[in-house]
Phi, psi and omega in degrees: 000344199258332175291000175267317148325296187274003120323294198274021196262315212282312171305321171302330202264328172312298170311302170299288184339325206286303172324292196295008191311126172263349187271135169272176208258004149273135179289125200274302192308327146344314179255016181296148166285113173248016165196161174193157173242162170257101176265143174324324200269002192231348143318289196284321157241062179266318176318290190317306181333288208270047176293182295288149188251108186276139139226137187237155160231151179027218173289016198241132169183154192255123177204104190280129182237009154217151164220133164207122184304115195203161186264182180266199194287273187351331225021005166272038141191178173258172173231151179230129165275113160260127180260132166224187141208144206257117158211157178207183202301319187286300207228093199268347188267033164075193183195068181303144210196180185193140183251155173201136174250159165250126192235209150204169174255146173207164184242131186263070206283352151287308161271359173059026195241132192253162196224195144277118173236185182039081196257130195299168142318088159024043195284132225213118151242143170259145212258340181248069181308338162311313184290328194319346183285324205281358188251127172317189142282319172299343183258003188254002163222020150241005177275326192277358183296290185294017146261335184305296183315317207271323193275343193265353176266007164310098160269147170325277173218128176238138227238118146309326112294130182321082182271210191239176189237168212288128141331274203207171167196166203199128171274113158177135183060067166048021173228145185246108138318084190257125098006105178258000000 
């Protein structure tokens, strides 16, 4: 009888040991991605896809039909071109223009999606200066708001795998180099 106690004493502490184990049984940092690169051309045309990007408020809207992703001189951020077109109750047949901004890139490891952040201000020319008597003020400060707006919900890319989120990155020769 006491040997079937201490079997079953023996089996029980093997068992709950086993459970409880905290390390899994594979080492994880082993399969983490710790760098991958990205290509510019396979960004740019990820972009295109999800072309024209509206933002409207009242008669007033913005509606970007092209963006294209380049590095800076620096490399250590992008630079983004906007093709737009601005319209309101004054220029309904629109005011085409164009933009370009300064960015970075980041990852989101929830939605597994990679965007753009920390995006400058607009530097913004409109290509039909005649019409320019006809854009408020307000509204000369609501075309860089709707792009800022427009460009950061721009996904990138999106990763079939779960990373970690980016260290650091460096742009050169149409590839983007990330550090995880």
């Amino acid at each position: 009888m006491k040997r079937v106690y201490f079997a079953l004493i023996l089996i029980s502490f093997l068992f709950n040991s086993c459970l409880s184990m905290k390390k899994p049984f594979f080492n994880r940092s082993s399969l983490e991605i710790k760098e991958g690169y990205l290509s510019l051309k396979s960004i740019n045309s990820n972009i295109q896809k999800q072309m024209p990007l509206i933002e409207k408020v009242g008669t007033n809207e913005v509606k970007i039909v092209s963006v294209t992703v380049f590095a800076s001189q620096d490399g250590s951020s992008l630079i983004s071109e906007i093709e737009f077109i601005f319209k309101s109750f004054q220029i309904p047949e629109g005011l085409p223009a164009v933009a370009r901004v300064k960015s970075i890139i980041y990852y989101n490891p929830q939605t597994k999606e990679f965007k753009l952040a920390k995006i400058s201000k607009p530097e913004i020319r409109f290509l039909k200066e005649n019409l320019l008597e006809y854009v408020t003020p307000q509204q000369r400060k609501f075309i860089p708001d709707a792009i800022v707006k427009k460009l950061k919900d721009l996904v990138l890319l999106k990763s079939k795998r779960e990373l970690k989120p980016i260290k650091r990155f460096s742009v050169k020769e149409g590839k983007i180099k990330i550090i995880f």
